[in-house]
N, C-alpha and C positions, 0 to 999 in steps of 0.2 A: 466427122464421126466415124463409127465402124459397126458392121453387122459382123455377128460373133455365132457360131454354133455351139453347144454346150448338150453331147448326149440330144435329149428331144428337144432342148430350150432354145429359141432364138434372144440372143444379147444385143439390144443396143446400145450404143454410147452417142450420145445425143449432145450438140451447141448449143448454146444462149439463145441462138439468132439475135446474135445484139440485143438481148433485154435481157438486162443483168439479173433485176429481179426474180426471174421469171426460176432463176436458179434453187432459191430457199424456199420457193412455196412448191406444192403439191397439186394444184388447178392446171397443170400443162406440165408436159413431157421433156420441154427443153432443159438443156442445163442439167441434165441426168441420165443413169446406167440403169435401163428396165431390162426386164426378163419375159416371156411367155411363153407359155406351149407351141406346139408349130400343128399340134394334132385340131382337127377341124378346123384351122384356118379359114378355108379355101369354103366349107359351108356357112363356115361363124366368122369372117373377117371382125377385127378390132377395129373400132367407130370412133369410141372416145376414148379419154383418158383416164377417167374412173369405171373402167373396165375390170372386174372382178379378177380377169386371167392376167393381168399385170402386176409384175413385182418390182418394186420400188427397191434398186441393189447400193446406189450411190446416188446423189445430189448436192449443189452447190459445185458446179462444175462449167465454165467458161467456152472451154471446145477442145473436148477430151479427143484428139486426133487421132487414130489407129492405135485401138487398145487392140489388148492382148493377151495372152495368157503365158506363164511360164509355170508350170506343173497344173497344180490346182489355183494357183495366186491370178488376178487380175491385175495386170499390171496398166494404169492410164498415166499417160502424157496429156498433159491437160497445157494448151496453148494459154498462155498470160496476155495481159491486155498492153500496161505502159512498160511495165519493167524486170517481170519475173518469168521465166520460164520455170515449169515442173513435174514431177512424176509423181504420182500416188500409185500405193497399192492395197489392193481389196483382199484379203490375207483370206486362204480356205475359200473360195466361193461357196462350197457344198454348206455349208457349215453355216455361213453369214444371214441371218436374219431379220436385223434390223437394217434398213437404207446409212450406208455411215455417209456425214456432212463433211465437205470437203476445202468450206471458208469460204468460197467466192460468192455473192458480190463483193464483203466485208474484207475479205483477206486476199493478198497476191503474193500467193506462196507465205510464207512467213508473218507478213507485213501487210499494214493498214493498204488496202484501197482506195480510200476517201470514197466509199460512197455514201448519200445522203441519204436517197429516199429510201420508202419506207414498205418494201413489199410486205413485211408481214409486223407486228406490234410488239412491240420493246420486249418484251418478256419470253416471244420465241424469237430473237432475232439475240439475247442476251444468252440464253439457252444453247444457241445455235453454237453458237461465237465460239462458248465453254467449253463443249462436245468437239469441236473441227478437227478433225483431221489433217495432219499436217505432213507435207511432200518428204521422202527421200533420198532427191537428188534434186537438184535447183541450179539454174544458172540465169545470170542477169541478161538484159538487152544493152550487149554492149561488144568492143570487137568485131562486130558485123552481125553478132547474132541475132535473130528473130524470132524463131517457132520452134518449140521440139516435137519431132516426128517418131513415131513408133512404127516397129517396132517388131522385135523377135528374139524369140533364145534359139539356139542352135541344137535341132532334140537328138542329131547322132554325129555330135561332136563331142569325143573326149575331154581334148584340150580345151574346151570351153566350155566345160560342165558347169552350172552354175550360174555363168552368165546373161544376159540380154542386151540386145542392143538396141539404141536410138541415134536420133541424128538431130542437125538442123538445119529446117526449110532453107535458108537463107546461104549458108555456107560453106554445106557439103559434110561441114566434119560428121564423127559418127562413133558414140560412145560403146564403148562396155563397162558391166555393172553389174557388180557380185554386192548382193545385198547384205548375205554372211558374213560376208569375207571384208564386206565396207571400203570395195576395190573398184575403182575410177578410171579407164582408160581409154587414149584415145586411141582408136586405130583406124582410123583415116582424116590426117589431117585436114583443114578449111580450106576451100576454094580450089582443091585438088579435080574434082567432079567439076563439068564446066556449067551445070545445068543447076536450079531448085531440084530439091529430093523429096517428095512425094510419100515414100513408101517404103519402109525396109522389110524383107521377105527371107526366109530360111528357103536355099536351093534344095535342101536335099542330099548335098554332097559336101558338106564342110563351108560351105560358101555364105555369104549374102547376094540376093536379089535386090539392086535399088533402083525402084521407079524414079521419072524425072519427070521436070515439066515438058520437055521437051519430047516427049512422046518414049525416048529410048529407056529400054532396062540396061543398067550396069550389072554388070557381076565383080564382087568385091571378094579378091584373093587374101585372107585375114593374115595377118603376121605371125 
C-alpha cells in the first residue's frame, strides 16, 4: 500500500490481504483508497471502519502498490493476481465525491476473473460490474513480468512534463506515460538493475530514486 499526504488529509491505499471480497463491500478498509483528517488524531484516534471521519475515495482494488499523485490526479498501480498487471486513475481528487469501483474481485484489468463467491448479492455485484472502472495502461504476466510498481512524475523536469513513471517488481524495467499524449516508453530496459525495485521516487534533480530489495537505492540517469 502507500500513505499519502494531501494538504490536512491523510490518503491511504489499502490490499485485499488476500480476501478478494473483501474489495466490493464496505464492512472493512481493505481492498480500498480512504481519506481522513490528521487534525485530532492523536486525542480521537480511528477505531473502526465505520468512522464518520473516513472517506471512501476508490474500491475494488487488489493491492494498489505505491500510489501517487501527479498534479491533482491519483494515479494507482494496482498489482493483478494470475494475469494482469494495471494502473488506474482517480481524475481531480479535490473534486471526486463518490468512491469510484475499480472491478476487482470480478475483473483483472479488462477481463473476467473467475471469481465465484459471493461477497455482496447479485444486484450490487451486477451494478458494480456496470459502474467499473477500467485501467489505462496494462500489461500481462508474461516476459518475466510480475507486479507494477509506482511511482512518480518528475515536478521540475521540463523534458518530462507530463509524464509518470512505474516499473516492474520482477524485472527492473521502468515505464513512462503521457496520459494526453497516449505515450508509452520504456526508459530503463528489464533486467538491467540486478535487484527487485521496490519504489520509484522523484530526486529532485531530473533524476529517479529506485528503491530495491536489496536494501540499495539506484539513481536512474533518464535518456
Amino acid at each position: 500500500g502507500k500513505i499519502l499526504q494531501k494538504e490536512d488529509d491523510i490518503i491511504l491505499c489499502l490490499g485485499d490481504v488476500n480476501s478478494p471480497g473483501t474489495s466490493a463491500k464496505f464492512d472493512t478498509l481493505w481492498g480500498k483508497i480512504i481519506s481522513f483528517s490528521k487534525t485530532n488524531l492523536l486525542k480521537q484516534p480511528i477505531t473502526t471502519f465505520d468512522d464518520q471521519r473516513i472517506n471512501f475515495i476508490g474500491y475494488g482494488l487488489r493491492n494498489p502498490w505505491s500510489c501517487f499523485f501527479q498534479k491533482n490526479n491519483l494515479i494507482v498501480p494496482d498489482v493483478g493476481n494470475s494475469h494482469w498487471e494495471e494502473i488506474n486513475i482517480i481524475d481531480n481528487l479535490d473534486i471526486n465525491n463518490e468512491p469510484i469501483f475499480f472491478g476487482w474481485p470480478w475483473y483483472e484489468a479488462y477481463f473476467s476473473a473467475n471469481y465465484q463467491n459471493t461477497p455482496v448479492d447479485e444486484e450490487t455485484k451486477s451494478r458494480l460490474i456496470e459502474e467499473a472502472e477500467f485501467p489505462i495502461f496494462l500489461y500481462p504476466h508474461a516476459n518475466e513480468y510480475c507486479a507494477i510498481i509506482g511511482g512518480t512524475e518528475l515536478k521540475d523536469s521540463s523534458k518530462w512534463e507530463g509524464y509518470f513513471f512505474v516499473g516492474d517488481f520482477c524485472t527492473g524495467t521502468i515505464w513512462a506515460i503521457n496520459i494526453e499524449n497516449q505515450s508509452e516508453l520504456i526508459v530503463l530496459e528489464k533486467n538491467l538493475i540486478p535487484f527487485s525495485i521496490t519504489t520509484i521516487n522523484d530526486s529532485g534533480n531530473g533524476t529517479l530514486y529506485v528503491g530495491t530489495t536489496s536494501g540499495q537505492i539506484i539513481e536512474v540517469i533518464l535518456p
